[in-house]
PyMOL Python script that loads the backbone (N, CA, C, O; Angstrom):
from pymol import cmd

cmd.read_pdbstr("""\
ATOM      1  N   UNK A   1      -9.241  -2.469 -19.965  1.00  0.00           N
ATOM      2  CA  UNK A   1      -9.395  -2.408 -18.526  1.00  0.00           C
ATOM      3  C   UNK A   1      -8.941  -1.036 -18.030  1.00  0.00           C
ATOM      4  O   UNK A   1      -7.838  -0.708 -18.467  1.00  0.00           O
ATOM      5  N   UNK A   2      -9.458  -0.275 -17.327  1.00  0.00           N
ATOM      6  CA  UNK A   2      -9.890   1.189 -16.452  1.00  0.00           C
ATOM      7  C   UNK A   2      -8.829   0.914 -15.926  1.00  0.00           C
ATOM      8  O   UNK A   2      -8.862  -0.176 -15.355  1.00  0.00           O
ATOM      9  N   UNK A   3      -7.406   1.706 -15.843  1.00  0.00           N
ATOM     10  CA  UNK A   3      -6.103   1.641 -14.575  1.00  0.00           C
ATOM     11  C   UNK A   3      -6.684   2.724 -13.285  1.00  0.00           C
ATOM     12  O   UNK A   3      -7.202   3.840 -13.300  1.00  0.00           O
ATOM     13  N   UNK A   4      -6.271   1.683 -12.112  1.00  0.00           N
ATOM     14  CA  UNK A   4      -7.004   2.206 -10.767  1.00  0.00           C
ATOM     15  C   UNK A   4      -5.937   3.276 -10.191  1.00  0.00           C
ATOM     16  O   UNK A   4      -4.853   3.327 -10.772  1.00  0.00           O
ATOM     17  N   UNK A   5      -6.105   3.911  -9.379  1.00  0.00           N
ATOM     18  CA  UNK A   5      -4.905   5.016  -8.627  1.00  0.00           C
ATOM     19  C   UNK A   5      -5.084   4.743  -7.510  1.00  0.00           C
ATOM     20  O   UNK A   5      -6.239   4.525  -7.146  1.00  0.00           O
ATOM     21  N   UNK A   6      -3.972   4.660  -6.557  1.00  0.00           N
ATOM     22  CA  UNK A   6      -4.167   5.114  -4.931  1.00  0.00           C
ATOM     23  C   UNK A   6      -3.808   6.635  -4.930  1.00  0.00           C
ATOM     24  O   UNK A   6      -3.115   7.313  -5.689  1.00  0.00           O
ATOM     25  N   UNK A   7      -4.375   6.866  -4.044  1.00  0.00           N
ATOM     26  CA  UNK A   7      -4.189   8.741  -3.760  1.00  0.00           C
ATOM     27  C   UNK A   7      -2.500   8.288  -2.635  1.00  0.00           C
ATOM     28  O   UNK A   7      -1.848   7.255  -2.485  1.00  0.00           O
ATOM     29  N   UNK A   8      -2.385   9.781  -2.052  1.00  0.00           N
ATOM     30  CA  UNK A   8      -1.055   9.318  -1.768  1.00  0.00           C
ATOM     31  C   UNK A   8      -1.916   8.838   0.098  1.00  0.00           C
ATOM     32  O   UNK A   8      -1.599   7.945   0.884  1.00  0.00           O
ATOM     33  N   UNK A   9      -2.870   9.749   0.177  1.00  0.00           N
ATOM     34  CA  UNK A   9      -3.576   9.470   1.493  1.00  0.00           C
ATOM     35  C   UNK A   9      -3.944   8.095   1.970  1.00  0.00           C
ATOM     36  O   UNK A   9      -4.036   7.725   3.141  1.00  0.00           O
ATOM     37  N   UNK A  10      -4.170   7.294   0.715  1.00  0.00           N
ATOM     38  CA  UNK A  10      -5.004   5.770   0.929  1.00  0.00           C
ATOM     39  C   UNK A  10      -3.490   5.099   0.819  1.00  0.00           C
ATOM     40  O   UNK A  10      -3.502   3.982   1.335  1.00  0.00           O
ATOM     41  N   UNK A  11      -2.312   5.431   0.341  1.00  0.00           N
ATOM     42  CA  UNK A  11      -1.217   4.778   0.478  1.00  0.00           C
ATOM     43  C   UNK A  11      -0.480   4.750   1.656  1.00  0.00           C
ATOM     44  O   UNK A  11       0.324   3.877   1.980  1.00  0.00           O
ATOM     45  N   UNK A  12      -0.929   6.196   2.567  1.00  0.00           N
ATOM     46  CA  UNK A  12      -0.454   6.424   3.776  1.00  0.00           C
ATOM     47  C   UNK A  12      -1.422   5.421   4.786  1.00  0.00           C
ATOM     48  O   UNK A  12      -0.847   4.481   5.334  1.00  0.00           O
ATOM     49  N   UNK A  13      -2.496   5.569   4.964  1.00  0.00           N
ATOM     50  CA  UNK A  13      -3.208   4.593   5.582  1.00  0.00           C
ATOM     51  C   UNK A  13      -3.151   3.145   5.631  1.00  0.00           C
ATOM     52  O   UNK A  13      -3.493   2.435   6.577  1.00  0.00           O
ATOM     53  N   UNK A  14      -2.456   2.611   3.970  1.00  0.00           N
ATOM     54  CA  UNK A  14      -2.257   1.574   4.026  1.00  0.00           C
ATOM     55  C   UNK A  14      -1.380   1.140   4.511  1.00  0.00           C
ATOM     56  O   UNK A  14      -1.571   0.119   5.171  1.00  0.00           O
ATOM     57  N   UNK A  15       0.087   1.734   4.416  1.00  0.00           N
ATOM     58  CA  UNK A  15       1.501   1.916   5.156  1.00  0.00           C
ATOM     59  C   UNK A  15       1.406   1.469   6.767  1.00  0.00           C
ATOM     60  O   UNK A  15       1.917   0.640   7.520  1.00  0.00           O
ATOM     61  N   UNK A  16       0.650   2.298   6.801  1.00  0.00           N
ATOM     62  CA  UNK A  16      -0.248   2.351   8.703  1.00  0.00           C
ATOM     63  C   UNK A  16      -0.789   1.316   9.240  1.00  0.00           C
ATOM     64  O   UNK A  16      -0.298   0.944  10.306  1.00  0.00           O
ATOM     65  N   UNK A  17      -2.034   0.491   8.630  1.00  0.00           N
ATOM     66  CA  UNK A  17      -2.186  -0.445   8.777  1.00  0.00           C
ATOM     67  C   UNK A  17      -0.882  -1.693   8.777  1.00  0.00           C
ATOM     68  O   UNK A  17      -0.473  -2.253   9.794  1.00  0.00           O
ATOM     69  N   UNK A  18      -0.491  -1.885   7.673  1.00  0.00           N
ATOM     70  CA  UNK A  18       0.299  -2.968   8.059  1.00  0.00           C
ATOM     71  C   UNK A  18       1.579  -3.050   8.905  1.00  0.00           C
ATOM     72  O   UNK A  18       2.197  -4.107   9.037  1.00  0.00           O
ATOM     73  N   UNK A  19       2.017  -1.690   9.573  1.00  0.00           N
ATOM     74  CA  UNK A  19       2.831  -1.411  10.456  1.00  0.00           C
ATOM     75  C   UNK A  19       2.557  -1.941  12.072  1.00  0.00           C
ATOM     76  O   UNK A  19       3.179  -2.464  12.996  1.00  0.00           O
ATOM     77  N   UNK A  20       1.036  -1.375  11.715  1.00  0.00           N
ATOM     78  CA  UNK A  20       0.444  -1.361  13.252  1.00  0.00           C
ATOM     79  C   UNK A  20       0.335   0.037  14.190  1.00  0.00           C
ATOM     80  O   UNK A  20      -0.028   0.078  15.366  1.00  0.00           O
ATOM     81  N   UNK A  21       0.749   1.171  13.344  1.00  0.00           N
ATOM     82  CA  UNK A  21       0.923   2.049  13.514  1.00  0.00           C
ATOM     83  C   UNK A  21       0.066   3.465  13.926  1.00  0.00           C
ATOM     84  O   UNK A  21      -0.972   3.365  13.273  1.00  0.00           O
ATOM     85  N   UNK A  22       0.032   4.278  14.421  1.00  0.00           N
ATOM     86  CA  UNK A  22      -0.937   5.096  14.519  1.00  0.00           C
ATOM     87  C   UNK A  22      -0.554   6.451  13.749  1.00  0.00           C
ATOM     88  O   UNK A  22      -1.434   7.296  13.588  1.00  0.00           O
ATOM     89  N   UNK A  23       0.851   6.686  13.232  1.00  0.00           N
ATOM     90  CA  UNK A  23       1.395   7.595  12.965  1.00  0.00           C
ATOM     91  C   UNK A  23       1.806   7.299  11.630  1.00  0.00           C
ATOM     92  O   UNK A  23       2.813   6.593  11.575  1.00  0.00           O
ATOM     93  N   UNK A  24       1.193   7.719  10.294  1.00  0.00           N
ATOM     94  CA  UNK A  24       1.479   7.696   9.066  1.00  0.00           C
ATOM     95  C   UNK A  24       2.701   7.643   8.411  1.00  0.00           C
ATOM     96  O   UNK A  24       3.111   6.848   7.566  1.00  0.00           O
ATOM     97  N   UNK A  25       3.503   9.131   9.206  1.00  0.00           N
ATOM     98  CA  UNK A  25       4.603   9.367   8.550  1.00  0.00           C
ATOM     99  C   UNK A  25       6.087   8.599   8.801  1.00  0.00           C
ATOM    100  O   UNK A  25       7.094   8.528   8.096  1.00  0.00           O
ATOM    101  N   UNK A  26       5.716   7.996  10.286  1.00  0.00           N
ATOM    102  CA  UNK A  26       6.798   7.288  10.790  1.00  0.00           C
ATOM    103  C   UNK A  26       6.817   5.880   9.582  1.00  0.00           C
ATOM    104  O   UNK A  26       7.816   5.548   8.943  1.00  0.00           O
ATOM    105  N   UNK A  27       5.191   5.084   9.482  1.00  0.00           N
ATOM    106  CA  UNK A  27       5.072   3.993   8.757  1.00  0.00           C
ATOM    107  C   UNK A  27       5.779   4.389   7.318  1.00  0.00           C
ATOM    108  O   UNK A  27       6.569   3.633   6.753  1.00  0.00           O
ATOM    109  N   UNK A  28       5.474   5.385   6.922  1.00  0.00           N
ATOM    110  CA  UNK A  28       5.968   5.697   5.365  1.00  0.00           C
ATOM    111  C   UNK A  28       7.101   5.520   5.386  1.00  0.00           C
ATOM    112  O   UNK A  28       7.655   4.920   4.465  1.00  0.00           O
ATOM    113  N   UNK A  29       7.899   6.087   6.654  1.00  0.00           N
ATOM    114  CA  UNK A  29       9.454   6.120   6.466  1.00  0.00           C
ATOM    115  C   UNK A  29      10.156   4.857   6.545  1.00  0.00           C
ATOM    116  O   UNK A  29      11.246   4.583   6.043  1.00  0.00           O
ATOM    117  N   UNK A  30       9.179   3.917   7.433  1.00  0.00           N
ATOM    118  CA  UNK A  30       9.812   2.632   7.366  1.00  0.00           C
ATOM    119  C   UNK A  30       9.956   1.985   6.374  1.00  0.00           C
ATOM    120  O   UNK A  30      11.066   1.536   6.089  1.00  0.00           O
ATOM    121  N   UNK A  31       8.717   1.744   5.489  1.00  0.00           N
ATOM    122  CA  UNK A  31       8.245   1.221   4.475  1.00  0.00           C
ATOM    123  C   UNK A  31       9.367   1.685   3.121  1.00  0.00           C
ATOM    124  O   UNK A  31       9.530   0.995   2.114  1.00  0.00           O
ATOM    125  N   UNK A  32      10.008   2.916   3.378  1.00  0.00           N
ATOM    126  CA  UNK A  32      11.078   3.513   2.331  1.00  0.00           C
ATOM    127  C   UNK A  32      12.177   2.473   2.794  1.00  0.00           C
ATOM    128  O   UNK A  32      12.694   1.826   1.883  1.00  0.00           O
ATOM    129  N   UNK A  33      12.592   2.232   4.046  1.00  0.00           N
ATOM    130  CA  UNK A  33      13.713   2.374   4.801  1.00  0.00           C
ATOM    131  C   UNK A  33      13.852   0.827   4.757  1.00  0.00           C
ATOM    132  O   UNK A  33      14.939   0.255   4.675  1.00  0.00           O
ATOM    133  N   UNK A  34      12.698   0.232   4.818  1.00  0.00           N
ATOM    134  CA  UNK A  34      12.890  -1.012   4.650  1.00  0.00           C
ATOM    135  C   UNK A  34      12.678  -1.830   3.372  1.00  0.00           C
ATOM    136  O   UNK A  34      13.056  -2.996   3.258  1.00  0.00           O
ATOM    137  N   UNK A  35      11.911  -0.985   2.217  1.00  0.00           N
ATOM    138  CA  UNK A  35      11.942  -2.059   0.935  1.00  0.00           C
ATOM    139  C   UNK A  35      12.244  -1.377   0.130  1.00  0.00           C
ATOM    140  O   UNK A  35      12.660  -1.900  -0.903  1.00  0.00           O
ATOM    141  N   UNK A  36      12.177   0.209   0.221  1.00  0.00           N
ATOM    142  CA  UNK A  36      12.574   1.063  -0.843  1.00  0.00           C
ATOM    143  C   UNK A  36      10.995   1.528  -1.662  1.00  0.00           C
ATOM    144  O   UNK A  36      10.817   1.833  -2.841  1.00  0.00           O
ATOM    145  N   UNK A  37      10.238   1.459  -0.802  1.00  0.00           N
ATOM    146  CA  UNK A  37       8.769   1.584  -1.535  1.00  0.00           C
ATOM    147  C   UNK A  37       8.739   3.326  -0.559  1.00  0.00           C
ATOM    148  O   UNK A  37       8.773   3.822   0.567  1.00  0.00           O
ATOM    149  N   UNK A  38       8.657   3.622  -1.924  1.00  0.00           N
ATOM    150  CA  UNK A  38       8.377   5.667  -1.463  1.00  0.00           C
ATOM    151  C   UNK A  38       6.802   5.833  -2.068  1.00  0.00           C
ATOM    152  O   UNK A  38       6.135   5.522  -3.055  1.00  0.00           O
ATOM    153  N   UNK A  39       6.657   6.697  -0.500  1.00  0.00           N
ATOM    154  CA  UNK A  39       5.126   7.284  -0.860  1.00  0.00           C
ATOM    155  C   UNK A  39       5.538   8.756  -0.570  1.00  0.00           C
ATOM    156  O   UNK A  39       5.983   9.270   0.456  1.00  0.00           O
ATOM    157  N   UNK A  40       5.230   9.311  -1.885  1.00  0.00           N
ATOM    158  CA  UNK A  40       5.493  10.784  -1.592  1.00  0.00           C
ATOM    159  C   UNK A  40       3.839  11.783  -1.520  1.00  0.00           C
ATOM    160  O   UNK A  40       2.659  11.578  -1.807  1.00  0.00           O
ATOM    161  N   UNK A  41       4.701  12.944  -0.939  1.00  0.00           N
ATOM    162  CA  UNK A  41       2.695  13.847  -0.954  1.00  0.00           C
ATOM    163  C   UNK A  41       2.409  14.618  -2.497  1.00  0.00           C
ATOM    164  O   UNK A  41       3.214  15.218  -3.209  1.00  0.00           O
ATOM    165  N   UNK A  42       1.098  14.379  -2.684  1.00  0.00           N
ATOM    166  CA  UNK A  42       1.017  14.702  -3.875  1.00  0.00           C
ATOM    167  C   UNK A  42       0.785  13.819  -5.163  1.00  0.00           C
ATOM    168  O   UNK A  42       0.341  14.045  -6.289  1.00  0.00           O
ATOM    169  N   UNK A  43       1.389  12.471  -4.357  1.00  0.00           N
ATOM    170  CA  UNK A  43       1.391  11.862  -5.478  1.00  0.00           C
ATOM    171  C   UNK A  43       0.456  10.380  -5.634  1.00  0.00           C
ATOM    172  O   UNK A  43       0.390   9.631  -4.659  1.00  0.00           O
ATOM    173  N   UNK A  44      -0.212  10.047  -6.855  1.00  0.00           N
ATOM    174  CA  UNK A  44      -0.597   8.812  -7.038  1.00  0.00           C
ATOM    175  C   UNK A  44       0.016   8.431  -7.334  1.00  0.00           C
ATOM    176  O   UNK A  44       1.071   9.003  -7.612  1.00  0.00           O
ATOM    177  N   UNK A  45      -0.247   6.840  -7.539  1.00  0.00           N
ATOM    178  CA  UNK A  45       0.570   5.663  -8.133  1.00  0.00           C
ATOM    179  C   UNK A  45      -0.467   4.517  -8.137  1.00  0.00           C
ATOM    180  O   UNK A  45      -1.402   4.340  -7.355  1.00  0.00           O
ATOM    181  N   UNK A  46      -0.066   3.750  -9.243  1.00  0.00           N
ATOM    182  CA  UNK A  46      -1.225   2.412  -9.945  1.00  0.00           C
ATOM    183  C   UNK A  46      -0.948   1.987  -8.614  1.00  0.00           C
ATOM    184  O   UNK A  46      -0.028   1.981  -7.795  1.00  0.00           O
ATOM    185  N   UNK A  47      -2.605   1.496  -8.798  1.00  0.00           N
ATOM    186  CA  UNK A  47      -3.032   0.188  -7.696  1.00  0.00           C
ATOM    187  C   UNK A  47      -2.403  -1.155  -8.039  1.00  0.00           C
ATOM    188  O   UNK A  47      -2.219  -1.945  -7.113  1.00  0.00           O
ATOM    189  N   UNK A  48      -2.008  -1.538  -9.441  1.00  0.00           N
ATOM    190  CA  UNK A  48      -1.505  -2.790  -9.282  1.00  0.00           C
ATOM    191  C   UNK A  48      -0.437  -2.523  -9.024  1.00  0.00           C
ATOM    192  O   UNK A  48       0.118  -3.152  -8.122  1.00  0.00           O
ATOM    193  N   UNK A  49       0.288  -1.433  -9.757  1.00  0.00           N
ATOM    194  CA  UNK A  49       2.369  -1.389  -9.571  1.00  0.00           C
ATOM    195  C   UNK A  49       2.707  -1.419  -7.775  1.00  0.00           C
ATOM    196  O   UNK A  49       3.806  -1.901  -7.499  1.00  0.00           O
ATOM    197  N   UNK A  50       1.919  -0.983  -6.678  1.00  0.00           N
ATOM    198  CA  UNK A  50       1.781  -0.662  -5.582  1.00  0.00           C
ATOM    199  C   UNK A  50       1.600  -2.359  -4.998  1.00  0.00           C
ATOM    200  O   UNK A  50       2.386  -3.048  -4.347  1.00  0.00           O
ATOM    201  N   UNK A  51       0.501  -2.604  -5.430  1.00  0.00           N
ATOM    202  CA  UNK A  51       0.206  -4.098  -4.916  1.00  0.00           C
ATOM    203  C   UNK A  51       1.082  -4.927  -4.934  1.00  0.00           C
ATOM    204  O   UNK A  51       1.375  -5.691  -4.014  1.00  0.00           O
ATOM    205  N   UNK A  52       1.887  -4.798  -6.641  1.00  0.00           N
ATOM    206  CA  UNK A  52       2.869  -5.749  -6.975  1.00  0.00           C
ATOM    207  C   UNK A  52       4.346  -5.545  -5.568  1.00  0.00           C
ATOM    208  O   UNK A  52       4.891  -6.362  -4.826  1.00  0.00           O
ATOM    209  N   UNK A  53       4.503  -4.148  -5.763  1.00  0.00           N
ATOM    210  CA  UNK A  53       5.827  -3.848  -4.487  1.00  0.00           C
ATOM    211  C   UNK A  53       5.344  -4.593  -3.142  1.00  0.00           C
ATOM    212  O   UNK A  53       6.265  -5.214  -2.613  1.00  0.00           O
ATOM    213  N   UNK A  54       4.322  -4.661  -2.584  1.00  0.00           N
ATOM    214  CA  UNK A  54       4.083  -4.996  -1.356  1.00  0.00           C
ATOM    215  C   UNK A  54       3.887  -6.489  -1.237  1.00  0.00           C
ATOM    216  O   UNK A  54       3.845  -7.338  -0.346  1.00  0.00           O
ATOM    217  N   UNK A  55       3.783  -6.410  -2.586  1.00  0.00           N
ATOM    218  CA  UNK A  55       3.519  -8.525  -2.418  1.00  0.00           C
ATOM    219  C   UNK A  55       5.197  -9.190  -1.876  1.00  0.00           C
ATOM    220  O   UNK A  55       5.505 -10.211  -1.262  1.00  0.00           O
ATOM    221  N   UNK A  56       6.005  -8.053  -2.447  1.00  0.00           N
ATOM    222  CA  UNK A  56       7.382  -8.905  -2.274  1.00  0.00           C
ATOM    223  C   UNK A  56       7.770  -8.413  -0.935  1.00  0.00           C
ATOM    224  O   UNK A  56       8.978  -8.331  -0.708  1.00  0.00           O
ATOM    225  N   UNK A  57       6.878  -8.054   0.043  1.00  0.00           N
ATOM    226  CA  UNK A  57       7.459  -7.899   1.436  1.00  0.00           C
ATOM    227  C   UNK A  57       7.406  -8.839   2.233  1.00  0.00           C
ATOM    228  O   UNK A  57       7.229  -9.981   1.809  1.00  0.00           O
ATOM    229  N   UNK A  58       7.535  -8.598   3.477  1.00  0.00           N
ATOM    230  CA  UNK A  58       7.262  -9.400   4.238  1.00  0.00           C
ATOM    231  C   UNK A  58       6.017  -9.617   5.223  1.00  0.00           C
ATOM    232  O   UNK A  58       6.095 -10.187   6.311  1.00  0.00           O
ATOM    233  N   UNK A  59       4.661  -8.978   4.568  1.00  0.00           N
ATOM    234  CA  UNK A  59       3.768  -8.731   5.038  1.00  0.00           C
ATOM    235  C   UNK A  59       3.075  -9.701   4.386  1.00  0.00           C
ATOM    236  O   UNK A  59       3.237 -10.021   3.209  1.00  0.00           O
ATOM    237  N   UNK A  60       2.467 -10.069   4.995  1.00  0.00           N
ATOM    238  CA  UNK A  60       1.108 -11.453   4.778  1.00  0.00           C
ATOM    239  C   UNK A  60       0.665 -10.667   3.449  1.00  0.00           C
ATOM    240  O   UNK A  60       0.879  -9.477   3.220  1.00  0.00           O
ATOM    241  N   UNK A  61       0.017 -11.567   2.638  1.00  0.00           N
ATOM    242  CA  UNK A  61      -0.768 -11.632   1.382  1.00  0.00           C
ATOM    243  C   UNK A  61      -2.025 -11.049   2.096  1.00  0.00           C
ATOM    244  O   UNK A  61      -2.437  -9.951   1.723  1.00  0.00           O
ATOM    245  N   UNK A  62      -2.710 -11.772   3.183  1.00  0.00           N
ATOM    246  CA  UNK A  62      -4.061 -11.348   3.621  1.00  0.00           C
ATOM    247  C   UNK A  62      -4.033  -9.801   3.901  1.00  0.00           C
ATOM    248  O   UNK A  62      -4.730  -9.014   3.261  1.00  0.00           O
ATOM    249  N   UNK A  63      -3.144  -9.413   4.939  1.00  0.00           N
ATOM    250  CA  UNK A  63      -3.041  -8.388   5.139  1.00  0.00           C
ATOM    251  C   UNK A  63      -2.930  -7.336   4.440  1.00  0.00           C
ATOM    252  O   UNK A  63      -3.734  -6.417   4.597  1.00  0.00           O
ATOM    253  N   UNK A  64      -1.688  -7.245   3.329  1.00  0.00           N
ATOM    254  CA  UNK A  64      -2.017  -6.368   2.053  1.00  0.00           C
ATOM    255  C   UNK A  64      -3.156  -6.522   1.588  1.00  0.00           C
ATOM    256  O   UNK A  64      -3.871  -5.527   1.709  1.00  0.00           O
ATOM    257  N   UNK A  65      -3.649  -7.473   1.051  1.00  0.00           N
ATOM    258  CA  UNK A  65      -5.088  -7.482   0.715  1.00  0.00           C
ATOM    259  C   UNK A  65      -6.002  -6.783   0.935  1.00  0.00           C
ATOM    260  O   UNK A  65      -6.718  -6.130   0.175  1.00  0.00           O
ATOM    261  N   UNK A  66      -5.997  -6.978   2.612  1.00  0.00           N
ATOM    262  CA  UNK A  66      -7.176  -6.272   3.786  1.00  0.00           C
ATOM    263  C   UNK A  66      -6.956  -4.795   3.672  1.00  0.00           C
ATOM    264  O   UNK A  66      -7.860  -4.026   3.345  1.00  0.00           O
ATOM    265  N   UNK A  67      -6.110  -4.532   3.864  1.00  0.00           N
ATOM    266  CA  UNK A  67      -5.283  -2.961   3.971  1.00  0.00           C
ATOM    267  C   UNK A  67      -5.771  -2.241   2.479  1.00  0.00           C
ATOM    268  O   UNK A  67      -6.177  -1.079   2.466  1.00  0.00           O
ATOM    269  N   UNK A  68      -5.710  -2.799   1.640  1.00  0.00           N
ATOM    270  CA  UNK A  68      -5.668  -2.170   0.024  1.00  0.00           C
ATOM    271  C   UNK A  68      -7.074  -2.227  -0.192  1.00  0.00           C
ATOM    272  O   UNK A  68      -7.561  -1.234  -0.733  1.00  0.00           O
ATOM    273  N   UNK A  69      -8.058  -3.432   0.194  1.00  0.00           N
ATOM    274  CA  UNK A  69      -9.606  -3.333   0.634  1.00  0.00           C
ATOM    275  C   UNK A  69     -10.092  -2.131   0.855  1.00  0.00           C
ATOM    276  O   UNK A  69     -10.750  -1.390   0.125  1.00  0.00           O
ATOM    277  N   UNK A  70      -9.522  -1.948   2.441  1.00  0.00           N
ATOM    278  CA  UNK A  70      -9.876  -1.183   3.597  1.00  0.00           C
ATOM    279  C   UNK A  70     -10.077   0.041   2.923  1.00  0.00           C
ATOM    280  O   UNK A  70     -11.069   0.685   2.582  1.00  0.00           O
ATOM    281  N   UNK A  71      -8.789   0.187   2.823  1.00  0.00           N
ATOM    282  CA  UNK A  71      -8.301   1.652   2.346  1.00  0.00           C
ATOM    283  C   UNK A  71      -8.862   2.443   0.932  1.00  0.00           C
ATOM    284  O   UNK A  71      -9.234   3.612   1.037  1.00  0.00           O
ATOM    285  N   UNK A  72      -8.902   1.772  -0.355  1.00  0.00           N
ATOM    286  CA  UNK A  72      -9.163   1.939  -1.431  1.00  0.00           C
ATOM    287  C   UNK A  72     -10.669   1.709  -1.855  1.00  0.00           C
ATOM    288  O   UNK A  72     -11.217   2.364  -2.743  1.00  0.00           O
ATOM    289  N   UNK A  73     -11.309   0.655  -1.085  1.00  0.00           N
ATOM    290  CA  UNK A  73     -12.722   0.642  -1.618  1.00  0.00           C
ATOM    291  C   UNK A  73     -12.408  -0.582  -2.778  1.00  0.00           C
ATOM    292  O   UNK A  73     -13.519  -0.882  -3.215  1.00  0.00           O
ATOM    293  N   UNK A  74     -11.688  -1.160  -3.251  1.00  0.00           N
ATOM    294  CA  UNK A  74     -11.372  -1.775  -4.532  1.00  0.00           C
ATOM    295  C   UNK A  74     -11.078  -3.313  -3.834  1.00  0.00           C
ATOM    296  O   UNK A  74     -10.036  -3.330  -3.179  1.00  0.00           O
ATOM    297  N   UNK A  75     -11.776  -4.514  -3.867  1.00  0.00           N
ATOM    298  CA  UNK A  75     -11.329  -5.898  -3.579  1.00  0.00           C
ATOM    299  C   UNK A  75      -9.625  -5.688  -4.508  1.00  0.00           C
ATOM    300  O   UNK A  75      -9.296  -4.764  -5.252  1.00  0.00           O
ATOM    301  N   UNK A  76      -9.003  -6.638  -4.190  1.00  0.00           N
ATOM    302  CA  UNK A  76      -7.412  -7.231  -4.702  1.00  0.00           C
ATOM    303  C   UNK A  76      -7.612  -8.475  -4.215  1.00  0.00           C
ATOM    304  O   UNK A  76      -8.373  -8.881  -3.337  1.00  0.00           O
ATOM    305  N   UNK A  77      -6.350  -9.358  -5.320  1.00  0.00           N
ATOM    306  CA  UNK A  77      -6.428 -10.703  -5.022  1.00  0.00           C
ATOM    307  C   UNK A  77      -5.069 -10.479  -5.181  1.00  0.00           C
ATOM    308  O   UNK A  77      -4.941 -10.039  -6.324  1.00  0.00           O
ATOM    309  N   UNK A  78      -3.788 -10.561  -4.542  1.00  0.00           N
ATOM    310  CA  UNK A  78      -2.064 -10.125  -5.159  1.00  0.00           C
ATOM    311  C   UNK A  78      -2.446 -11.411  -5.934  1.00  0.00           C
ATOM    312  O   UNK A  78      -2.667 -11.098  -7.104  1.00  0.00           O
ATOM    313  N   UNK A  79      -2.577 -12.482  -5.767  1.00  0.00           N
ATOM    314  CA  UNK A  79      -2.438 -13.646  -6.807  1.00  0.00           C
ATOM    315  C   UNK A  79      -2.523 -13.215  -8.290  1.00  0.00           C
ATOM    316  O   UNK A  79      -1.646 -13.245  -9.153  1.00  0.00           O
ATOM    317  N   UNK A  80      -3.930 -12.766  -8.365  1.00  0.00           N
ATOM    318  CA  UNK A  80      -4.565 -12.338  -9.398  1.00  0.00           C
ATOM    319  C   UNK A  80      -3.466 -11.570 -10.190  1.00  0.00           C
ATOM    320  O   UNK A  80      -3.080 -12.217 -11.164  1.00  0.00           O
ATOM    321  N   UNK A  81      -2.961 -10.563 -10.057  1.00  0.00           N
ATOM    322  CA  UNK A  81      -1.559  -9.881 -10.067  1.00  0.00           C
ATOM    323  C   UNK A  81      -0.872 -10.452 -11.607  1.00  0.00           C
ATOM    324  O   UNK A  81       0.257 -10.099 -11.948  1.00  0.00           O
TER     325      UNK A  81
END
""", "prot")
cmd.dss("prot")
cmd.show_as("cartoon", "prot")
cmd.util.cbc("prot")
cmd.orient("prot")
């Protein structure tokens, strides 16, 4: 099986979305501040290791889902996981 990447851009967008946010960098900082999930510039990181961190938040399953959809072009099921 092909390992997928988020860019660090589609991680920022995703951050954004599930914030509600219009401002990337504020969402990123929360997202550090509140689960310890760092998105730095420059950098990828696996689509599942990413999926797996966000499943243990407090953000709806659908919503990560939708967001990682949206953003990536790639369906996710966290179940599937």
């Amino acid at each position: 099986m092909k390992t997928e990447y988020l860019s660090y851009d589609e991680q920022r967008k995703i951050a954004e979305d599930l914030y509600n946010l219009t401002d990337s960098l504020e969402a990123c900082d929360r997202l550090e501040k509140d689960y310890g999930i760092q998105i730095r510039p420059g950098r990828s990181v696996e689509l599942n290791s990413f999926a797996r961190a966000l499943d243990k938040t407090k953000f709806l399953n659908v919503d990560v889902e939708k967001a990682i959809s949206k953003h990536s072009g790639r369906p996710l099921r966290l179940r599937d996981l």
